[in-house]
N, C-alpha and C positions, 0 to 999 in steps of 0.2 A: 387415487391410483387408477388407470388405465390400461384397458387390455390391446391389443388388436389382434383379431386372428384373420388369416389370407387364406381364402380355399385358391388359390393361384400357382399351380402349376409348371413348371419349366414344360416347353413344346417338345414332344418326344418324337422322332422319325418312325412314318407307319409302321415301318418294319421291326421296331422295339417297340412300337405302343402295343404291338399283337401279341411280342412275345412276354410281355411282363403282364399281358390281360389275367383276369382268374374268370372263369364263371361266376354269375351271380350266387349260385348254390353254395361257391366255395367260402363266400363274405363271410365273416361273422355276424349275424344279427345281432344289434342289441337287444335286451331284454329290459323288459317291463315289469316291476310289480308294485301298481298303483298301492296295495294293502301296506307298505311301509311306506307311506308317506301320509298315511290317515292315522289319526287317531281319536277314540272314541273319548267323549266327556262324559263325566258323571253327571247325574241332574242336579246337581248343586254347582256346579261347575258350568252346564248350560245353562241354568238361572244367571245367574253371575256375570257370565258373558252379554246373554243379550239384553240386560239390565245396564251393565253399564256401555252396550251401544245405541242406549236411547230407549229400549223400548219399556211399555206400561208394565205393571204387573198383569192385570186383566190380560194382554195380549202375549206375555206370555206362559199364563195359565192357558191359556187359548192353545197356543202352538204348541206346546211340551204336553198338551193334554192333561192338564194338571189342577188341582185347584188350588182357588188364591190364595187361602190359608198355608196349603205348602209352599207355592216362590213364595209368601209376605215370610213363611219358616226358613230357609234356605236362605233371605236376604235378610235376617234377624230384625225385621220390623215384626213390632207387636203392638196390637192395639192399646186406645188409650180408654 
């Protein structure tokens, strides 16, 4: 499936391009709120994640500031 969208306008004569102008102030702005569009993981859930994007346990006990024994707990590796 394919979209196209045309910001392309029909040519207005100056004297209607004035009268249908709004002030900038009058625009609606869109609105932003980054906060719905994040979401927090739990640390069993960032273990998880960046475990299965490749990385070590070591690294990331490193980075979650965690130790090994808990990601090797959260990845259910136990020793032998």
């Amino acid at each position: 499936m394919s979209f196209s969208i045309s910001s392309t306008l029909p040519a207005l004569a100056p004297a209607a391009a004035n009268a249908s102008a709004k002030p900038a102030s009058a625009q609606p702005q869109p609105t932003t709120n980054a906060t719905s569009d994040t979401v927090k993981l739990s640390e069993s859930q960032e273990v998880n994640q960046l475990y299965s994007q490749g990385q070590e346990v070591s690294q990331i006990a490193t980075s979650l500031s965690m130790t090994i024994s808990d990601v090797n707990s959260y990845l259910g590796i136990t020793a032998k």
